[in-house]
N, CA, C and O atoms as CSV, one atom per row, in Angstrom:
chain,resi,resn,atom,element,x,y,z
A,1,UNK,N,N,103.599,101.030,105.183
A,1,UNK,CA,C,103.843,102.407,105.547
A,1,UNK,C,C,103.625,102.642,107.043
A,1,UNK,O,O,104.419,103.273,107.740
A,2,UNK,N,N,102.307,101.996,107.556
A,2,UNK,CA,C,102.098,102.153,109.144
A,2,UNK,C,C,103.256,101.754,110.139
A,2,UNK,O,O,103.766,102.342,111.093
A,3,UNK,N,N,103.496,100.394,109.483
A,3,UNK,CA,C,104.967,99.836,110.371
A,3,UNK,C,C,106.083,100.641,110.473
A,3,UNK,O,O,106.657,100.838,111.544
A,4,UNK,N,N,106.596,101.357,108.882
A,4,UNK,CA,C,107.619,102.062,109.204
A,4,UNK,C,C,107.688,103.273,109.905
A,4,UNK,O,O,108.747,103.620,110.428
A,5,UNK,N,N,106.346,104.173,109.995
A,5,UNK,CA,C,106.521,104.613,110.815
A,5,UNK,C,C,106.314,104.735,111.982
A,5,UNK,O,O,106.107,105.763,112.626
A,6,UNK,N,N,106.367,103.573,112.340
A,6,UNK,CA,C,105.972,103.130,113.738
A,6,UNK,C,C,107.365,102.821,114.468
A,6,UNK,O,O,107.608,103.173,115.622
A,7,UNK,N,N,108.349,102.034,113.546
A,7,UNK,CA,C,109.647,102.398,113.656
A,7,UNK,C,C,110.358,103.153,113.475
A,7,UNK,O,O,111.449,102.909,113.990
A,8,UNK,N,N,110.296,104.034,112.955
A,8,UNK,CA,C,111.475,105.287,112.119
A,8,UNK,C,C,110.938,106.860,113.068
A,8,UNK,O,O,111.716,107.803,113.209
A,9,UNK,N,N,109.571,106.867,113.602
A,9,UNK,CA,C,108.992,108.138,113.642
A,9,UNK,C,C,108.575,108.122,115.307
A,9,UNK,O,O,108.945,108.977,116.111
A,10,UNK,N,N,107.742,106.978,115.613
A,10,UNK,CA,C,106.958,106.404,116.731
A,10,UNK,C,C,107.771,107.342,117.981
A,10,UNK,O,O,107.199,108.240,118.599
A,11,UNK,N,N,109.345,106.899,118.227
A,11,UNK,CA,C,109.717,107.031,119.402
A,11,UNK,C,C,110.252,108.327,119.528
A,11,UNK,O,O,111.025,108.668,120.423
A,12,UNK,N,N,109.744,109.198,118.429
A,12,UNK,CA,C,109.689,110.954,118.680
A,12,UNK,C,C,108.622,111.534,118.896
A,12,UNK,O,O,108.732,112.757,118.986
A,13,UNK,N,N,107.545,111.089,119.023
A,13,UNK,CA,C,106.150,111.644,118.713
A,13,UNK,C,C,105.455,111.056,120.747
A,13,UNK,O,O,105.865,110.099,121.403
A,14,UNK,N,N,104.578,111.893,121.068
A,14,UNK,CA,C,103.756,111.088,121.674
A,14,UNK,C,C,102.181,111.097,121.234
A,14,UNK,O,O,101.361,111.923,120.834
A,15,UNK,N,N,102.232,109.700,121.539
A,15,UNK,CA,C,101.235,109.476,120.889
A,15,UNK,C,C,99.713,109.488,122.089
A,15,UNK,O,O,99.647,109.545,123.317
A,16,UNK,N,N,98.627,109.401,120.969
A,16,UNK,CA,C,97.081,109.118,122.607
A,16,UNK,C,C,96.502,108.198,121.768
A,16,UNK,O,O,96.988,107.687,120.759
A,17,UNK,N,N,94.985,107.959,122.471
A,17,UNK,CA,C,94.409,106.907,121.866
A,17,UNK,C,C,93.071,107.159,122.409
A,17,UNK,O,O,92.905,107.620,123.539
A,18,UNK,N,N,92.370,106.938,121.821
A,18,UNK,CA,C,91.017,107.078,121.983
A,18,UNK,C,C,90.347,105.228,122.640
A,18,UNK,O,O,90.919,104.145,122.517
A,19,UNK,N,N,89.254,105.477,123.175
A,19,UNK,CA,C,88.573,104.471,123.250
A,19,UNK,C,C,87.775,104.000,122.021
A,19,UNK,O,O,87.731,102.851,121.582
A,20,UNK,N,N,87.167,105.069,121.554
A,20,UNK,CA,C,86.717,104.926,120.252
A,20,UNK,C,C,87.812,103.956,119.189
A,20,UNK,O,O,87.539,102.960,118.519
A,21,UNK,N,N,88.707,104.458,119.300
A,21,UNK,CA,C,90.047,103.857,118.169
A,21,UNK,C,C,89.947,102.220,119.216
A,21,UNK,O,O,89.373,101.297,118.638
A,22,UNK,N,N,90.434,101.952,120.519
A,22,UNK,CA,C,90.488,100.621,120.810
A,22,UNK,C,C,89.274,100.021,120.428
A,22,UNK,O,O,89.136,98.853,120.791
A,23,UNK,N,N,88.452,100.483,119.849
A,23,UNK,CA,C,86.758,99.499,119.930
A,23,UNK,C,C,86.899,99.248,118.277
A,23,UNK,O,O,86.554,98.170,117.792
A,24,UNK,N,N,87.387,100.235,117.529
A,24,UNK,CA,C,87.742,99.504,116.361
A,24,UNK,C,C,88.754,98.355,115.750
A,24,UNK,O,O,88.579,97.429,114.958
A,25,UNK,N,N,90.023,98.899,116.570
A,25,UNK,CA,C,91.189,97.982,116.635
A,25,UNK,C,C,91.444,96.730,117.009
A,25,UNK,O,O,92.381,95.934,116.934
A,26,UNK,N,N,89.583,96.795,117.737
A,26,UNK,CA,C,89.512,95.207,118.512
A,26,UNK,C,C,88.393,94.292,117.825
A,26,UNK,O,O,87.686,93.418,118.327
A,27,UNK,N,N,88.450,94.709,116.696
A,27,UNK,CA,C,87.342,94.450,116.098
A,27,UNK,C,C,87.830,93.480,114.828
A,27,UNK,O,O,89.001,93.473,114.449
A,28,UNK,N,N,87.069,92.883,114.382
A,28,UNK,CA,C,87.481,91.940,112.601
A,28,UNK,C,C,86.816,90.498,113.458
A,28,UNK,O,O,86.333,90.118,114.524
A,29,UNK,N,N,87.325,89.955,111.715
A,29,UNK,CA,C,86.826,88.532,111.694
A,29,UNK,C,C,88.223,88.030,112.250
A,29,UNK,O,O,87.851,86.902,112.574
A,30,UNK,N,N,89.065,88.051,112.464
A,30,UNK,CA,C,90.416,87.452,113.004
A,30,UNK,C,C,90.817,88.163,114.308
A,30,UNK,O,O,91.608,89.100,114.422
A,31,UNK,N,N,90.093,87.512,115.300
A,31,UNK,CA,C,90.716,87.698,116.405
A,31,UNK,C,C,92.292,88.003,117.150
A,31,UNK,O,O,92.750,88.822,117.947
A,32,UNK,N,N,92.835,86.726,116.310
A,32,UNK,CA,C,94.125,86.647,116.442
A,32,UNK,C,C,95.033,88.372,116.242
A,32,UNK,O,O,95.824,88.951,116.986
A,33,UNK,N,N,94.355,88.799,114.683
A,33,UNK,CA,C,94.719,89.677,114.348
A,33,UNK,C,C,94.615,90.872,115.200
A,33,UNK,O,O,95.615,91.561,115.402
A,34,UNK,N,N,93.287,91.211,115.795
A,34,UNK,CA,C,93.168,92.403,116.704
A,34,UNK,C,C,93.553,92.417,117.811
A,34,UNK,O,O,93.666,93.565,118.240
A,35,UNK,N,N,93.962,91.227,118.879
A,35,UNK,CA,C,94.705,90.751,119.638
A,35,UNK,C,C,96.150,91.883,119.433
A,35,UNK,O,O,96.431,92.829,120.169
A,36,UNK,N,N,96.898,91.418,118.201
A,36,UNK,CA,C,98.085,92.179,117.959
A,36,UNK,C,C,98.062,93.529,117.762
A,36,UNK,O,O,99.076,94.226,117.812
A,37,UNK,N,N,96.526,94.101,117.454
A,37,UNK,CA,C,96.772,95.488,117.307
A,37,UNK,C,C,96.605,95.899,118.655
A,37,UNK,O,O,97.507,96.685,118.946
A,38,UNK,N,N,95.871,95.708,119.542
A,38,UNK,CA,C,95.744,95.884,120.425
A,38,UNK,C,C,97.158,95.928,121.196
A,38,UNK,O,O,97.659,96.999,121.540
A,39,UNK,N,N,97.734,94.734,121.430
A,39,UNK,CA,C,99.098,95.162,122.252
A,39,UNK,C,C,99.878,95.933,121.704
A,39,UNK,O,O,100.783,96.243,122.479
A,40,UNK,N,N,100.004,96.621,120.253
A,40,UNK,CA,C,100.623,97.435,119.607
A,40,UNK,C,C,100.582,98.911,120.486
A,40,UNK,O,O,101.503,99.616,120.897
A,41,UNK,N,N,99.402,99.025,120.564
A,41,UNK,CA,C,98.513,99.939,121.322
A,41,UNK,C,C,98.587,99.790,122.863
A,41,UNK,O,O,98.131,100.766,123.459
A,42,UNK,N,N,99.000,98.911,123.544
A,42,UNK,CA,C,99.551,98.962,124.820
A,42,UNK,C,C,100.158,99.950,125.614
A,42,UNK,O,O,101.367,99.945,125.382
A,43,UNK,N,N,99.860,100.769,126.423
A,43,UNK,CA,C,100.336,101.274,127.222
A,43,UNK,C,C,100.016,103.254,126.190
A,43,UNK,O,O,100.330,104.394,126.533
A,44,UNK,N,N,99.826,103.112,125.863
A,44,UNK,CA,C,99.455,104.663,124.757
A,44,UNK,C,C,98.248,105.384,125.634
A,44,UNK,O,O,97.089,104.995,125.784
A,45,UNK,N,N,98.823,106.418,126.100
A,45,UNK,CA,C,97.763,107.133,126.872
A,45,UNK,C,C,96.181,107.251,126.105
A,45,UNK,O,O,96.147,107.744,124.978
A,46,UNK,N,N,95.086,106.856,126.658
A,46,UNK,CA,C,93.629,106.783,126.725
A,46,UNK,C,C,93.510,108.271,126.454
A,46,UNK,O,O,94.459,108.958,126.830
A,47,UNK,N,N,92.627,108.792,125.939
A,47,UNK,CA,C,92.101,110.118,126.048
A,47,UNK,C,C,90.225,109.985,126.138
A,47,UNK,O,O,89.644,109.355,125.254
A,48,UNK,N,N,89.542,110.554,127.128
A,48,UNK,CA,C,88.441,109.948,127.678
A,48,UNK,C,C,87.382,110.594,126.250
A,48,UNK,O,O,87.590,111.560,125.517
A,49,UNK,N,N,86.587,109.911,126.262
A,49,UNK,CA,C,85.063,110.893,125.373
A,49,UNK,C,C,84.170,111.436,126.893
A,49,UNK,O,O,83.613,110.946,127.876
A,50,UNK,N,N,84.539,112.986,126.189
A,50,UNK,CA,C,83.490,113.408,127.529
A,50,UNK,C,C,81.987,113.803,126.484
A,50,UNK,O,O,81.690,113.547,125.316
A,51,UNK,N,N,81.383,114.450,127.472
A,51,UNK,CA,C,80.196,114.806,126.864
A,51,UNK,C,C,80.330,116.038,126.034
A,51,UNK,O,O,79.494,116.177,125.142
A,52,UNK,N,N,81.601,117.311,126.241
A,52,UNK,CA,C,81.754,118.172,124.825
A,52,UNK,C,C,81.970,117.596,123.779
A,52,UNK,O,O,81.486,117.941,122.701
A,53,UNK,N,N,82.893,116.430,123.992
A,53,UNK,CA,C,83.058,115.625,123.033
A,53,UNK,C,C,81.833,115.089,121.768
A,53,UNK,O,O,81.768,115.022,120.541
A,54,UNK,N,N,80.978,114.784,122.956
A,54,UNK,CA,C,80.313,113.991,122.161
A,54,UNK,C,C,79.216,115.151,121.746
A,54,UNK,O,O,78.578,114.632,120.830
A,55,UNK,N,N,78.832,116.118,121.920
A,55,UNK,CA,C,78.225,117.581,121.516
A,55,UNK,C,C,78.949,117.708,119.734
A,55,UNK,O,O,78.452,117.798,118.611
A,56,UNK,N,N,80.210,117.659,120.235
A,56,UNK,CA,C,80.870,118.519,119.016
A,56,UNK,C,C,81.197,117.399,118.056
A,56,UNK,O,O,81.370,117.757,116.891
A,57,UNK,N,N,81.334,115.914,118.363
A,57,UNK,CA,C,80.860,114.610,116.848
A,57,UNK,C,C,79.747,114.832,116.586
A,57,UNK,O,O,79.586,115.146,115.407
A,58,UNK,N,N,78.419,114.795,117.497
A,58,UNK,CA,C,77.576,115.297,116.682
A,58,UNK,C,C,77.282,116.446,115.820
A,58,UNK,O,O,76.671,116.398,114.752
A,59,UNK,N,N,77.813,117.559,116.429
A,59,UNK,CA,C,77.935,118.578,115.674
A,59,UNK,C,C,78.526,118.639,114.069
A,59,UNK,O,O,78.198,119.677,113.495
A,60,UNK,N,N,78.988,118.104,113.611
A,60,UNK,CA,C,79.939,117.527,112.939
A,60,UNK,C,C,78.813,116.816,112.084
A,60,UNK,O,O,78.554,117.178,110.937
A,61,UNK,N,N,78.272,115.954,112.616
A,61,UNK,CA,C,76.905,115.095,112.421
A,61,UNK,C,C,76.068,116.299,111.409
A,61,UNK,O,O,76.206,116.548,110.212
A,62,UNK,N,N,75.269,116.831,112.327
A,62,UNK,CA,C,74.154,117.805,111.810
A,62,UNK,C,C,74.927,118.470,110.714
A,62,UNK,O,O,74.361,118.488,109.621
A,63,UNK,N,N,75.884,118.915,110.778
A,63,UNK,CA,C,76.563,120.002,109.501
A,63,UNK,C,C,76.953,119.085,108.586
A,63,UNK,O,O,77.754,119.443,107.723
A,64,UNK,N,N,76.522,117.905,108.602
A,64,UNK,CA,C,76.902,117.092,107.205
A,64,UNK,C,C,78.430,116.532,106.715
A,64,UNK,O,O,78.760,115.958,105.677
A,65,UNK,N,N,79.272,116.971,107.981
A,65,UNK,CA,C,80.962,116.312,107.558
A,65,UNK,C,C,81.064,115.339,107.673
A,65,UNK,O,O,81.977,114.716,107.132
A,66,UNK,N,N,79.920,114.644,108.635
A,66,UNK,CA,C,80.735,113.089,109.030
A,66,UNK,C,C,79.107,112.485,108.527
A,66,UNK,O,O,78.107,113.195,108.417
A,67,UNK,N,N,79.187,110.929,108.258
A,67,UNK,CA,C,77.940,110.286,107.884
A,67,UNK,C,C,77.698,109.838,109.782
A,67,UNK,O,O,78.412,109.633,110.764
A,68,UNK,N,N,76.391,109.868,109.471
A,68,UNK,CA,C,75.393,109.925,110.804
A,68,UNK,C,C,75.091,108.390,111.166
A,68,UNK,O,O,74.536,108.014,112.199
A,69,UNK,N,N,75.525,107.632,110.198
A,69,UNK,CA,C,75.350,105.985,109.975
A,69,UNK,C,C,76.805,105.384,111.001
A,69,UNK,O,O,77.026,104.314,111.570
A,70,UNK,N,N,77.485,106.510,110.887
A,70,UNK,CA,C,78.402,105.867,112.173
A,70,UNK,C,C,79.528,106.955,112.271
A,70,UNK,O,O,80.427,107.452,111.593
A,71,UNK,N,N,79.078,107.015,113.242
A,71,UNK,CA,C,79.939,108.282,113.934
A,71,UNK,C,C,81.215,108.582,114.726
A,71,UNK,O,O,81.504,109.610,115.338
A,72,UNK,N,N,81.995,107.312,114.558
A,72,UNK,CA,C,82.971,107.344,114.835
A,72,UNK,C,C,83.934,107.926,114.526
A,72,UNK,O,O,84.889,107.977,115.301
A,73,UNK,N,N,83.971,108.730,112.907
A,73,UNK,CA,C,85.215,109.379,112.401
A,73,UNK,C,C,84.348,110.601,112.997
A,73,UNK,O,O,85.265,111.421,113.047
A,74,UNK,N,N,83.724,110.988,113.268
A,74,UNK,CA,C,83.361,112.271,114.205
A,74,UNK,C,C,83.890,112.602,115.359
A,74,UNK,O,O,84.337,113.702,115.683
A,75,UNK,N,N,83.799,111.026,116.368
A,75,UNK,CA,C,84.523,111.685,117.141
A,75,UNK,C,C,86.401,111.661,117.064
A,75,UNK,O,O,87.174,112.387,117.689
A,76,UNK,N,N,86.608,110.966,116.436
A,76,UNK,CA,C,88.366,110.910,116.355
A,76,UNK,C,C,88.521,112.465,116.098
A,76,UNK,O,O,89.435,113.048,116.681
A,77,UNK,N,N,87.454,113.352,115.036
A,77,UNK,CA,C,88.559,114.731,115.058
A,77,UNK,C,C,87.890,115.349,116.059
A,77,UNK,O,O,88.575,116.335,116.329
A,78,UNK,N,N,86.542,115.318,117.054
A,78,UNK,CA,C,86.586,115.726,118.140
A,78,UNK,C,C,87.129,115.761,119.011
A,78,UNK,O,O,87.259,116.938,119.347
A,79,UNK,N,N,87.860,114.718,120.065
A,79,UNK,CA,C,88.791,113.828,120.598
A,79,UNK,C,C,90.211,114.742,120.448
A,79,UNK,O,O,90.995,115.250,121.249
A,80,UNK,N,N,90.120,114.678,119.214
A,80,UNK,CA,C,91.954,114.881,119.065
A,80,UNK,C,C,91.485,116.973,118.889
A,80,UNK,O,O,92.351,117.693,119.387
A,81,UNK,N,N,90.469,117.593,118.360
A,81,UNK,CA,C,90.392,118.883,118.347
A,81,UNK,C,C,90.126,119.887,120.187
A,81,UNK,O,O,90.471,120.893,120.808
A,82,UNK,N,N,89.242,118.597,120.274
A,82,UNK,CA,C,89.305,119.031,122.189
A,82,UNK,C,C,90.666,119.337,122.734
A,82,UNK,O,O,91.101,120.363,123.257
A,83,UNK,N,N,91.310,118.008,122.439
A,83,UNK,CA,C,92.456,117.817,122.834
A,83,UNK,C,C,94.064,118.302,122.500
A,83,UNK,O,O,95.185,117.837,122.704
A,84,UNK,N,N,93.361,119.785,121.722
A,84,UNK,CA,C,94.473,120.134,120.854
A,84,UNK,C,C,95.968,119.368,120.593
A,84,UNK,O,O,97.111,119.622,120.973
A,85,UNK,N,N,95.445,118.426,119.847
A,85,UNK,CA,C,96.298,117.214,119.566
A,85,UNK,C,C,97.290,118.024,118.348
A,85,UNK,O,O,96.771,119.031,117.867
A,86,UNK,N,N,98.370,117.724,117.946
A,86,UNK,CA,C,99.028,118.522,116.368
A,86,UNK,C,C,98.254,117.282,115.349
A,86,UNK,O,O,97.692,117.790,114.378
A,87,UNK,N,N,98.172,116.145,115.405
A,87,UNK,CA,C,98.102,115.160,114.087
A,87,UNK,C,C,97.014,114.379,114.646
A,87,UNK,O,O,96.791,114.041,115.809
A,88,UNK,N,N,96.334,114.148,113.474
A,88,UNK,CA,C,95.218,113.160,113.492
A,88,UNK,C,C,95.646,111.872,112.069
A,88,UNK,O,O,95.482,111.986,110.855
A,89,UNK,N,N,96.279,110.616,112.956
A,89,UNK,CA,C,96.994,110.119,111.743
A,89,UNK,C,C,95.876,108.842,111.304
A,89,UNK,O,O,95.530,107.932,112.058
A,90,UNK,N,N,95.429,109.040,109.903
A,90,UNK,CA,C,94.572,107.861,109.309
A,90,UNK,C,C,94.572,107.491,108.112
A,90,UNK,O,O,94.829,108.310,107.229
A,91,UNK,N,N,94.300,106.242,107.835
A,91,UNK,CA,C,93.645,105.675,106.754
A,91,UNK,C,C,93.104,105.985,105.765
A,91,UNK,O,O,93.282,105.759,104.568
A,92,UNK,N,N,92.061,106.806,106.637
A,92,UNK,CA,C,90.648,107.129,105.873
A,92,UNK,C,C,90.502,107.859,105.134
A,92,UNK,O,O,90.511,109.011,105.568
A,93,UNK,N,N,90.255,107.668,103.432
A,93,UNK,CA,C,90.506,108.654,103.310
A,93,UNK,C,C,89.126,109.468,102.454
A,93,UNK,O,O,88.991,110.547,101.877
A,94,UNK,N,N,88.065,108.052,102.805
A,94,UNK,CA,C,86.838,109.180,102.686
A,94,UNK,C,C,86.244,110.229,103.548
A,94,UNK,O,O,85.666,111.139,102.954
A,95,UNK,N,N,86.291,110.274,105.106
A,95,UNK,CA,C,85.671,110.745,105.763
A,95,UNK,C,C,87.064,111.285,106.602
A,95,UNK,O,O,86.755,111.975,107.574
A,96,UNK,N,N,88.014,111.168,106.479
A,96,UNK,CA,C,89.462,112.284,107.412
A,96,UNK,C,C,90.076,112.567,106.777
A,96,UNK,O,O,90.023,113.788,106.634
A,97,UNK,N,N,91.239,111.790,105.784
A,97,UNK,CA,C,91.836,112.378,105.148
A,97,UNK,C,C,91.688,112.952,103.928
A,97,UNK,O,O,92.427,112.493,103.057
A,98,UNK,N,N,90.890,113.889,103.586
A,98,UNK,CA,C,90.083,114.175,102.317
A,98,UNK,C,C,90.535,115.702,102.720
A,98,UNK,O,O,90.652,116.079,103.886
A,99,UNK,N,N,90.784,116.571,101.486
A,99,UNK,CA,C,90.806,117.909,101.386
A,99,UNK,C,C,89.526,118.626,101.541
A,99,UNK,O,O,89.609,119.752,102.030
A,100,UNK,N,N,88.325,118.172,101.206
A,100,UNK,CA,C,87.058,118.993,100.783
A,100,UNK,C,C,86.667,118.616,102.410
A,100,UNK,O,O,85.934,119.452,102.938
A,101,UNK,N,N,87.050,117.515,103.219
A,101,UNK,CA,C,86.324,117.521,104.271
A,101,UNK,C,C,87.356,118.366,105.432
A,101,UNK,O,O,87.010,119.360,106.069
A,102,UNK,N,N,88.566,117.747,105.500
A,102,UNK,CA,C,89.396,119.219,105.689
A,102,UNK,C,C,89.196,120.498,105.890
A,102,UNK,O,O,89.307,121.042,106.989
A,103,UNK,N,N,88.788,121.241,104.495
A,103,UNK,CA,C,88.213,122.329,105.187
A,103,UNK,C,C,86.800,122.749,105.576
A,103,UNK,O,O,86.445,123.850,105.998
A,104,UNK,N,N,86.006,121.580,105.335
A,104,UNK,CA,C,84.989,121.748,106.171
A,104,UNK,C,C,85.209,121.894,107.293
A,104,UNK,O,O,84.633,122.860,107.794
A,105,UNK,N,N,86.140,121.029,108.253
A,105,UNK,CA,C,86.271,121.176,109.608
A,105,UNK,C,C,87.035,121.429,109.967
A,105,UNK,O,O,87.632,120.759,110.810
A,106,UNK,N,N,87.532,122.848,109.389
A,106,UNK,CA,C,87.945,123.951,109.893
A,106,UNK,C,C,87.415,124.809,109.982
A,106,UNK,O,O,87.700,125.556,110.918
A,107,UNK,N,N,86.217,125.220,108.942
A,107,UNK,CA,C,85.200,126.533,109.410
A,107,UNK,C,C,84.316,125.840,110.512
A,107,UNK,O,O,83.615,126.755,110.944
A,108,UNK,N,N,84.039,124.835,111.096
A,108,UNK,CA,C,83.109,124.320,111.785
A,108,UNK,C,C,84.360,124.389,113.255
A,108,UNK,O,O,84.118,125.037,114.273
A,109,UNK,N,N,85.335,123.781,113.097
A,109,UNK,CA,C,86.175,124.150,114.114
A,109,UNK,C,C,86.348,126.021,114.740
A,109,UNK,O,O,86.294,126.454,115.891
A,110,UNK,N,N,86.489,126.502,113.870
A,110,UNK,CA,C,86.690,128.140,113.327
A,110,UNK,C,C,85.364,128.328,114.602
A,110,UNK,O,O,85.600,128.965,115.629
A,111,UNK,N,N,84.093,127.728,114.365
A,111,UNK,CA,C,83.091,128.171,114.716
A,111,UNK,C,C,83.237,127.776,116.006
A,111,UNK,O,O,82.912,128.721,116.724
A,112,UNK,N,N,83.627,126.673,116.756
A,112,UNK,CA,C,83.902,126.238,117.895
A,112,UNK,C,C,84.938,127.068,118.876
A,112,UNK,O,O,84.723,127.216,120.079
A,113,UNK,N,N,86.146,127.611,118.156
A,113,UNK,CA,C,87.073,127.602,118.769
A,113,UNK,C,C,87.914,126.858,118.887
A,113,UNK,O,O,88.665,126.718,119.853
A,114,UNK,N,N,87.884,126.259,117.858
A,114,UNK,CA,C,89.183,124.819,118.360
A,114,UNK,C,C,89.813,124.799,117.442
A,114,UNK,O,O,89.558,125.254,116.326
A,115,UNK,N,N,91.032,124.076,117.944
A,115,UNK,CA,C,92.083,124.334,116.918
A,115,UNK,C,C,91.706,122.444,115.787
A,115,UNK,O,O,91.162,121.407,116.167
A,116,UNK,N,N,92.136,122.710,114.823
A,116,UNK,CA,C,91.897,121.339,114.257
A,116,UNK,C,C,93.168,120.747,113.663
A,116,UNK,O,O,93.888,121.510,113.018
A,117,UNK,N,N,93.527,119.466,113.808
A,117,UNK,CA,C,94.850,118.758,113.991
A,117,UNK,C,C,95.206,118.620,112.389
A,117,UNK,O,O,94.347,118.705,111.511
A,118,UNK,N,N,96.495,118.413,112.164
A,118,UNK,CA,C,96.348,118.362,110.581
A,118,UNK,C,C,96.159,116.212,110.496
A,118,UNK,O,O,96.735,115.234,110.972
A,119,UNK,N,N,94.866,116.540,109.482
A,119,UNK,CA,C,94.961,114.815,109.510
A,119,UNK,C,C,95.500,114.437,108.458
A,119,UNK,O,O,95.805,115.232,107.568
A,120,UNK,N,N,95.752,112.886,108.371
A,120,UNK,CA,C,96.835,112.846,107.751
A,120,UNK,C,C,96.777,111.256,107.374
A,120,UNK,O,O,95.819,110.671,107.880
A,121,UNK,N,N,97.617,110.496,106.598
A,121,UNK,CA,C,97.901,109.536,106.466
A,121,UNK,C,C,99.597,109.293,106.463
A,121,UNK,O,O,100.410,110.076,105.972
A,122,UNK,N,N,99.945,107.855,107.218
A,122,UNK,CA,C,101.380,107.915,107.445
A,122,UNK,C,C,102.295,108.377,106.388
A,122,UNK,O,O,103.348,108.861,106.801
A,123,UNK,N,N,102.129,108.334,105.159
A,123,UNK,CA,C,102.705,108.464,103.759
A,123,UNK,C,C,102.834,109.647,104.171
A,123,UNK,O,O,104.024,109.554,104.474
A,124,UNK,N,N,102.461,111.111,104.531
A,124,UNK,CA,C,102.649,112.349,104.735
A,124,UNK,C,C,103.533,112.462,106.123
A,124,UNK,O,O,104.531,113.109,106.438
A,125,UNK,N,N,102.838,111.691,106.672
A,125,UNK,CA,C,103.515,112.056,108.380
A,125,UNK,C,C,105.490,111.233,108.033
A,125,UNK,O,O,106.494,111.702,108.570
A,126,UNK,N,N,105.502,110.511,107.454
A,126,UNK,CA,C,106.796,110.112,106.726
A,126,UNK,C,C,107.699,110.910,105.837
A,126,UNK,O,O,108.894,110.663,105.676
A,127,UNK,N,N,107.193,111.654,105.406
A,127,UNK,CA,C,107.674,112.522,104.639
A,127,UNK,C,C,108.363,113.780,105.471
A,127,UNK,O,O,109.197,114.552,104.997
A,128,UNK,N,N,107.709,113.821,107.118
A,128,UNK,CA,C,108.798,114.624,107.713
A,128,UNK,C,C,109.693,113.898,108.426
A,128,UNK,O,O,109.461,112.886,109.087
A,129,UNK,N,N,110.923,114.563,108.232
A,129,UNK,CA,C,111.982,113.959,108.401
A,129,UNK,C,C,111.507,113.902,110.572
A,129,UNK,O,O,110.857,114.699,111.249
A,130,UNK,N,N,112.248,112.545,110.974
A,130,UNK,CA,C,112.054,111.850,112.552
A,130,UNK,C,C,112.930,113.189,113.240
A,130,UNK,O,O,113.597,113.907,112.495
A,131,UNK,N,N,112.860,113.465,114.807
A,131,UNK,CA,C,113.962,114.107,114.677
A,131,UNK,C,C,115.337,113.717,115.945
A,131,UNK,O,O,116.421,114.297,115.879
């Protein structure tokens, strides 16, 4: 599903990237393998972690949406909510793509001021037609 829409969707969309996301992507027992995600990821604009940033993953933290054992899916919807990004596209679908956590962080966004991205997994983001 990731591939196709990486072909079918990719070259309508722009895309960003977190540092957070390259530190995972570079990660596994197969080097070889993260090697390739990585140049996949080549040239995809960086978006920095500043320090609101990192205020409002924790925030996120304390209110119980994200587990405190690793805080990385904290900051991806910080990152992309700072950044009034439209899509937060993932995997995950215990800790992002979940409905109950969803609208958790939107009243917590609500409370911020920020707008919050719709997250998603490619199977949905596929389903709108490229344009």
């Amino acid at each position: 599903m990731t591939a196709t829409w990486w072909k079918t969707h990719r070259p309508f969309v722009d895309l960003f990237i977190s540092p957070v996301v390259l530190e995972e992507i570079g990660r596994g027992s197969q080097p070889a393998q993260a090697q390739k995600r990585l140049e996949v990821v080549k040239g995809i604009p960086i978006l920095p972690v500043t320090t609101e940033i990192e205020e409002i993953a924790q925030y996120y933290v304390r209110q119980k949406v994200m587990p405190s054992r690793d805080t990385r899916d904290a900051f991806h919807v910080a990152i992309a909510s700072v950044n009034g990004l439209d899509y937060l596209l993932t995997w995950n679908f215990n800790h992002l793509a979940n409905t109950s956590k969803r609208r958790h962080l939107q009243v917590l966004n609500d409370r911020l001021g920020l707008p919050l991205p719709i997250i998603c997994p490619p199977p949905e983001l596929l389903a709108q037609p490229a344009k």
